[in-house]
C-alpha positions as CSV (number, residue, x, y, z in Angstrom):
1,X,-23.4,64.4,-13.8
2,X,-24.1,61.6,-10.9
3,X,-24.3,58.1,-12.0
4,X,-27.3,56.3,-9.8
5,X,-25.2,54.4,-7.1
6,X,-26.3,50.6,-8.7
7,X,-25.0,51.6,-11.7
8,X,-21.7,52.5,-10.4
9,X,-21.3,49.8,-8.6
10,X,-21.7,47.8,-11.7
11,X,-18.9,49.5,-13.8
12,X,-16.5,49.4,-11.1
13,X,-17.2,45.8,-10.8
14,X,-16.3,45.3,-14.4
15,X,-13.5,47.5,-14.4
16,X,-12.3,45.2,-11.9
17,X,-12.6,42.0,-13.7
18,X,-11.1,43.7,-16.7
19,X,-8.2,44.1,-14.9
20,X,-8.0,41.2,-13.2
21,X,-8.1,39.5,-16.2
22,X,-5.7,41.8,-17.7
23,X,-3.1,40.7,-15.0
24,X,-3.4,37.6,-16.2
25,X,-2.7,38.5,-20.0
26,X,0.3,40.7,-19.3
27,X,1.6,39.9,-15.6
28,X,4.9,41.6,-15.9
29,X,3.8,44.9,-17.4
30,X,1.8,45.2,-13.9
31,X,4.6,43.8,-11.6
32,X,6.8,46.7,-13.2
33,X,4.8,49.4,-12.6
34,X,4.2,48.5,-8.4
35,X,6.2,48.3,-5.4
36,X,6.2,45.7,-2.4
37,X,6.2,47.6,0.9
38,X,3.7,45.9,2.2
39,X,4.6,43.6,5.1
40,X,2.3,40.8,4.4
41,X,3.3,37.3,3.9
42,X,1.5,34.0,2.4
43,X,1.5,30.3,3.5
44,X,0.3,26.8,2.1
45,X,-1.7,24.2,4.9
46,X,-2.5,21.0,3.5
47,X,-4.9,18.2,5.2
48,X,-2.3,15.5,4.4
49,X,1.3,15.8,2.8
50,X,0.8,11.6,2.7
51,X,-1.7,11.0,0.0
52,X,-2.2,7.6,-1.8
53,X,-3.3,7.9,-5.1
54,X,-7.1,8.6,-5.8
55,X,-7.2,10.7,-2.6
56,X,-8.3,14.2,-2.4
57,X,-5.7,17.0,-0.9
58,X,-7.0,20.0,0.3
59,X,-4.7,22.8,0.2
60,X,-5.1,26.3,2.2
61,X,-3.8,29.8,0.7
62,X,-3.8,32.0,3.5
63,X,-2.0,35.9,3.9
64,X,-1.4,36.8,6.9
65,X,-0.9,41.2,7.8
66,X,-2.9,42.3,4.9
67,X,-3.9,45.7,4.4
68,X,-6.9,46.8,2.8
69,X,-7.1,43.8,0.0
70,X,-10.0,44.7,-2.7
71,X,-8.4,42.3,-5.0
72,X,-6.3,39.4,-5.3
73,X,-4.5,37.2,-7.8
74,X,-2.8,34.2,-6.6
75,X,-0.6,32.5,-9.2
76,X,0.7,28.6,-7.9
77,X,3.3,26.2,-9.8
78,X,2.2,22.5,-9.8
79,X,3.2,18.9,-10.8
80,X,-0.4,18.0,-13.4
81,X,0.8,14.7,-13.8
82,X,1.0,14.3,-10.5
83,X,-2.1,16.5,-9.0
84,X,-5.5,17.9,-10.7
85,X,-7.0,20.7,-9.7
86,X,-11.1,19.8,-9.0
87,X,-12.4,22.6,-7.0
88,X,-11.0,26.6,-5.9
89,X,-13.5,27.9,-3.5
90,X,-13.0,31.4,-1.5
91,X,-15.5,31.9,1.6
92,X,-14.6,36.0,1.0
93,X,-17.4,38.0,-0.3
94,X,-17.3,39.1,-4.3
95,X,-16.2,37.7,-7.8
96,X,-13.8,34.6,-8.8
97,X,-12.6,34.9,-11.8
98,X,-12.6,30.8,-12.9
99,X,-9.1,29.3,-13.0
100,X,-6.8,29.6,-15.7
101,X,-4.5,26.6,-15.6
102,X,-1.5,26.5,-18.0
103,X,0.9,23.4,-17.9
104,X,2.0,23.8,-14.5
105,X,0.8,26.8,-13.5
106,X,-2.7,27.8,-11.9
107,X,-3.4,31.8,-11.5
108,X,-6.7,32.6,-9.3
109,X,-8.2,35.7,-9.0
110,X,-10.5,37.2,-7.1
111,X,-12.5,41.1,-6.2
112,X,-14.7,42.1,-3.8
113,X,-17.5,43.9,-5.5
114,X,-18.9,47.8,-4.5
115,X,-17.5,50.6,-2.5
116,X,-16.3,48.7,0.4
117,X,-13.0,48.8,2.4
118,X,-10.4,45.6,1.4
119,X,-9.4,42.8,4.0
120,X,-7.3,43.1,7.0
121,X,-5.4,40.8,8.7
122,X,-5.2,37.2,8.5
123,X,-7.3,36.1,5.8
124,X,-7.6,32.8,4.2
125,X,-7.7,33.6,0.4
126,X,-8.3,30.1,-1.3
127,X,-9.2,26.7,-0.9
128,X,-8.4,24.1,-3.5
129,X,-9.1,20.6,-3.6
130,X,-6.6,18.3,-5.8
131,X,-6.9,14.9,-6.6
132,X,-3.6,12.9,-6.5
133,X,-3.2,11.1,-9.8
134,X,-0.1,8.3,-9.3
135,X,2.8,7.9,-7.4
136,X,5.3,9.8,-6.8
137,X,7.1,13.8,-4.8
138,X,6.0,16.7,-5.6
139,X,5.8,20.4,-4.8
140,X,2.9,23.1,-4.6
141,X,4.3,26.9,-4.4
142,X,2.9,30.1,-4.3
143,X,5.1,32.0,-6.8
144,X,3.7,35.6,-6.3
145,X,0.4,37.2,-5.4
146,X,-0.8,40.4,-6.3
147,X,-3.2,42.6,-4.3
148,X,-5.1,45.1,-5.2
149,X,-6.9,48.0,-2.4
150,X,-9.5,50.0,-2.3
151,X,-8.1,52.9,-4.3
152,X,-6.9,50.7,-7.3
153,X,-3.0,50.9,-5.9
154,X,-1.8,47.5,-6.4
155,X,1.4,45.1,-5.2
156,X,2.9,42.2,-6.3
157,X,4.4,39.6,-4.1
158,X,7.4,37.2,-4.7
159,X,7.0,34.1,-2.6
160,X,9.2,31.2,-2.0
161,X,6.3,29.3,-0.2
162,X,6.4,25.9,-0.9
163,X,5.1,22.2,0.4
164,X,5.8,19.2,-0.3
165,X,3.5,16.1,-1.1
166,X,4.9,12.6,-1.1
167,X,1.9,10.5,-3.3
168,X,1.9,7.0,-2.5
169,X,1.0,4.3,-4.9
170,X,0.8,1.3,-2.9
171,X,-2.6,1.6,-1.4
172,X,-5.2,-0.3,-3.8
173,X,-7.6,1.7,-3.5
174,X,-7.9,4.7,-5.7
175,X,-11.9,5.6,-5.3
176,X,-11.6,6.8,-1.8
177,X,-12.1,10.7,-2.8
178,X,-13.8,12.9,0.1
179,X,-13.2,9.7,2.4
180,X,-10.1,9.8,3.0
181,X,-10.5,10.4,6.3
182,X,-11.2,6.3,6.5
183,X,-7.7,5.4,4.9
184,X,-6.1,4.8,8.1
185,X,-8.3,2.3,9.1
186,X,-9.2,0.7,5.2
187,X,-5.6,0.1,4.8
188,X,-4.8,-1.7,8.4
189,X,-8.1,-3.4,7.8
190,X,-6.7,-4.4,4.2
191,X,-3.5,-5.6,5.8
192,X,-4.6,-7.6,8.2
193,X,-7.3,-9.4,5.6
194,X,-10.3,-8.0,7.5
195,X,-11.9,-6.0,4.3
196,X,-11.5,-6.2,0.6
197,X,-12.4,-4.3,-2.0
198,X,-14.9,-4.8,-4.5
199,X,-12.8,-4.8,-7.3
200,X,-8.8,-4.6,-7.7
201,X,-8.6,-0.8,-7.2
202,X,-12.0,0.2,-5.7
203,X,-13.2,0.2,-2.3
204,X,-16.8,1.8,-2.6
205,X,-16.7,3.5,0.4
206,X,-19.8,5.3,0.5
207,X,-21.9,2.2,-0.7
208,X,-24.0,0.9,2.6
209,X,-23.2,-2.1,4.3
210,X,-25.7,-4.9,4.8
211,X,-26.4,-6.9,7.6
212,X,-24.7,-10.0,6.6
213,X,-21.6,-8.1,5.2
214,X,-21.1,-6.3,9.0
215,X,-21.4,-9.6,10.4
216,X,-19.1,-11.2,8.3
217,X,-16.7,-8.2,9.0
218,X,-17.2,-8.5,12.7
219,X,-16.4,-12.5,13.0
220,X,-13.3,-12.0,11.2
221,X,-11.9,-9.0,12.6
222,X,-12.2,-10.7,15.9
223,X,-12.0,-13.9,14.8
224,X,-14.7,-15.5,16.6
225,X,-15.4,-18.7,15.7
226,X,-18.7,-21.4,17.5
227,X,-20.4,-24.6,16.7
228,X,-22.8,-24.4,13.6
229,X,-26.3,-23.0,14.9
230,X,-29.6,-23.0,13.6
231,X,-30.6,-22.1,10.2
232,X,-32.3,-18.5,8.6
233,X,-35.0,-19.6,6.2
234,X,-34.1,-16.4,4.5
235,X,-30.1,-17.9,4.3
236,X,-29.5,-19.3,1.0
237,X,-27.7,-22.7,1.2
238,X,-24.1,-22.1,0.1
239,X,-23.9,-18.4,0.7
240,X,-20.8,-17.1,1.4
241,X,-22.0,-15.9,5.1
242,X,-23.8,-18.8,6.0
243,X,-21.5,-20.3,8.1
244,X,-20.1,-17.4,9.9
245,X,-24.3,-17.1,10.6
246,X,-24.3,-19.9,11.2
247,X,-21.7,-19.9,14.1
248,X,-22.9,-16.5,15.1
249,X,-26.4,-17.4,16.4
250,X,-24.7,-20.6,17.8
251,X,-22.5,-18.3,19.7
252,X,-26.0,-15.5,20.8
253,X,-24.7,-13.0,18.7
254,X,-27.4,-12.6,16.0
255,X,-31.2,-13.4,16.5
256,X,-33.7,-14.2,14.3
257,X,-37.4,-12.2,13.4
258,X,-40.5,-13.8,14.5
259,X,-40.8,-15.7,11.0
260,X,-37.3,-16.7,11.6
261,X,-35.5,-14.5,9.1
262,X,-32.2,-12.7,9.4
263,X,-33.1,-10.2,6.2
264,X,-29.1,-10.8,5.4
265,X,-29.4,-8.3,2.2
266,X,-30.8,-5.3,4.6
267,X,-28.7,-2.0,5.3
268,X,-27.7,-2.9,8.8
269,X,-28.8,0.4,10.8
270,X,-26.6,2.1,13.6
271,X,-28.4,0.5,16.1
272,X,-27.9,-2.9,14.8
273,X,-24.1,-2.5,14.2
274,X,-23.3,-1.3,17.7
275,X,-25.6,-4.2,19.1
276,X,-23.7,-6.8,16.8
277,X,-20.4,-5.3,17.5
278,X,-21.4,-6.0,21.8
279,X,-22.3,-9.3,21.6
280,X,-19.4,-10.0,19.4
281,X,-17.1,-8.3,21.7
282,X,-18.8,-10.2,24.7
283,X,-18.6,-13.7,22.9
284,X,-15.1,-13.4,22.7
285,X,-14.8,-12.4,26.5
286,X,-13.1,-8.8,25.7
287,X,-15.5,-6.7,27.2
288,X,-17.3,-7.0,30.1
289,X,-20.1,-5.6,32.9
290,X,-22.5,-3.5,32.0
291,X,-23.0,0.5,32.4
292,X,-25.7,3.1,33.8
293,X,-27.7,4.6,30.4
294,X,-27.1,7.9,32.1
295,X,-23.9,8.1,30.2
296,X,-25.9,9.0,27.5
297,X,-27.8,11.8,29.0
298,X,-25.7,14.4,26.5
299,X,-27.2,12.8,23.2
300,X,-30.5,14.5,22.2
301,X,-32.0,11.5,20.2
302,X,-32.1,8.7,23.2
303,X,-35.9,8.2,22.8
304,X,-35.1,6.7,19.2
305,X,-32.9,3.9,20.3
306,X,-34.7,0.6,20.3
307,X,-35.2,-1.1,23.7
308,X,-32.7,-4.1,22.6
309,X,-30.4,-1.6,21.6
310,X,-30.3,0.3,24.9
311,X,-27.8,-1.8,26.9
312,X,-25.2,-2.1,23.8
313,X,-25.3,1.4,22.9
314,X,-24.5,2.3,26.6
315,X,-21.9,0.1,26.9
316,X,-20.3,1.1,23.5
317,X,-20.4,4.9,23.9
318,X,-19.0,3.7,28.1
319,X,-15.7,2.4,26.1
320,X,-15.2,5.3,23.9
321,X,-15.9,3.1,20.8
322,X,-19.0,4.6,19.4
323,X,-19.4,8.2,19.4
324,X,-22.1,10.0,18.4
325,X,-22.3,13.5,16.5
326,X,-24.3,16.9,16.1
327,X,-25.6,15.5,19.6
328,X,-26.9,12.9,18.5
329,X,-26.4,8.8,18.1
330,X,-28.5,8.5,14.8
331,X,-29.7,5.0,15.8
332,X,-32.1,4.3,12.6
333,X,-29.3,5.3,10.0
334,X,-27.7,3.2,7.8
335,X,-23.8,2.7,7.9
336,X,-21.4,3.0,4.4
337,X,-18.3,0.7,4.4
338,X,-16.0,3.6,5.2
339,X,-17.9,4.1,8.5
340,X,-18.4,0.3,8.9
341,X,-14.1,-0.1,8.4
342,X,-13.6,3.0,10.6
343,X,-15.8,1.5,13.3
344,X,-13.6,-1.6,13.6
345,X,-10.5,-0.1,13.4
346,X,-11.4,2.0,16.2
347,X,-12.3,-1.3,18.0
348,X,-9.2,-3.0,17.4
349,X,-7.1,-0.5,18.0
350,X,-8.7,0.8,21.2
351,X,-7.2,0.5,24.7
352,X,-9.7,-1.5,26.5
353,X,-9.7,-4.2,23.3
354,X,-6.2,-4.2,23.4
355,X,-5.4,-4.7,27.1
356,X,-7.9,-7.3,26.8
357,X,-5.5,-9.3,24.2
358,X,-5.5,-9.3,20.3
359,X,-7.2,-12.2,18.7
């Protein structure tokens, strides 16, 4: 009797999550009854081995010379006081069986699903995102992997694969999550007394940055200073960026509307930062001359750049300090604080700024 082809595929699916999850239950009934000839090997990448605390790692499981892998089961010894696991994601077709995490130990599994042929080669297997916890050195290892072809033969892998992660505590900030890519420049921003948080241990990266806030930023990181200009009416008296307004329309670097308003509480746009960010630059004699627009003849989205914008944009994108991306400048977007820290960093740490002299 033929079982219709759907429905086969179903029970072999099952049968293979059955013994996955078997694998898991009894682990060393399986290892004893395979053999390891296989030549392939295993390795651990992660995106930092320098995290501060709060910070997301993301690890890579690769193998490397498979054979015809149907199946897999990773198993991985951790530090939980130290790391949490928040997210195992596999870009290989099939089934994941959900993580079963045991003190310090985290077993993955995973199947492809119908009559196909296993993976070959070079293959990343897993993708895990921790969160580091608190301070301190610890270890991710691979202690074995199991595979599982085509045929329902399977192997089991010892491994002494290991990295190490040094967690530091000292950074304040602990909210920074998926942008940690901006720690670099928060922390020599936070040094230097440029940012602070906005509270003892949170930075609120992603939260946008108004146009008073930018240009508070701006004046202190380069520490430009001018006689007291005229006043906003929209300013309130006593605000804690009215004199730094103050001295920043003194100095040309901030104009007002036609009703003479600054809208201090508004998102400051793209456009608005990287024209701020030129006249400050200019104010303090660090940059100079101008630029042909041509320069941005590769972005797709020059049409949308405001008239008064033109010039600074040019001349930003000319020194290497703006860059745009998916071909694009993005002039009408709103900026977060990571991007607004990043964005100075990159300014005060850039070449032409520096040969120009360090306020």
């Amino acid at each position: 009797m033929k079982f219709p082809q759907m429905k086969f595929l179903q029970m072999l699916s099952c049968y293979l999550v059955l013994m996955l999850t078997a694998i898991a239950v009894v682990p060393s009934g399986w290892a004893a009854s395979t053999t390891n000839e296989s030549p392939s090997t295993f390795s651990l990448t992660l995106s930092t081995d320098k995290p501060s605390k709060g910070e997301y790692v993301e690890v890579t499981v690769k193998g490397h010379q498979l054979k015809d892998v149907y199946a897999y089961e990773v198993n991985l010894d951790y530090n939980p006081n130290l790391l949490q696991l928040k997210e195992a994601t596999t870009e290989i077709p099939g089934f994941s069986v959900t993580p079963i995490i045991h003190e310090h130990h985290i077993q993955l599994a995973h199947t492809r699903i119908g009559r196909v042929m296993g993976d070959e080669g070079d293959q990343t297997l897993y993708t895990l995102k921790f969160e580091a916890l608190q301070q301190g050195e610890t270890e991710l290892a691979i202690n074995n992997v199991k595979l599982l072809d085509s045929v329902l033969s399977s192997t089991v892998h010892s491994s002494n694969v290991k990295s190490t992660l040094a967690i530091d505590g000292l950074f304040p900030f602990d909210d920074l999550g998926d942008f940690s890519w901006a720690k670099t420049a928060i922390a020599y921003l936070f040094e230097k007394g440029v940012v602070n948080g906005t509270s003892e241990h949170t930075f609120s990266p992603e939260q946008p940055v108004t146009r008073a806030d930018y240009l508070v930023l701006l004046m202190r990181a380069l520490q430009v200073k001018g006689p007291t200009g005229g006043r906003f009416n929209d300013v309130p008296q006593g605000a804690y960026f009215e004199e730094p307004l103050a001295a920043a329309r003194s100095l040309g670097i901030v104009e007002g509307d036609e009703f003479n308003n600054f809208h201090p509480y508004s998102p400051v746009t793209r456009e608005d930062m990287i024209v701020l960010t030129d006249r400050a630059l200019r104010a303090a004699q660090k940059f100079s001359g101008r630029m042909d627009s041509s320069i941005l003849k590769e972005y797709v989205d020059v049409a949308d750049i405001s008239d008064y914008a033109l010039s600074s944009v040019t001349a930003m994108v000319g020194q290497g300090i703006v860059e745009g991306y998916n071909q694009g400048i993005y002039p009408k977007e709103t900026t977060n604080r990571a991007q607004a820290a990043a964005l100075i960093y990159k300014l005060l740490t850039s070449k032409t700024f520096t040969s120009a002299g360090t306020p």
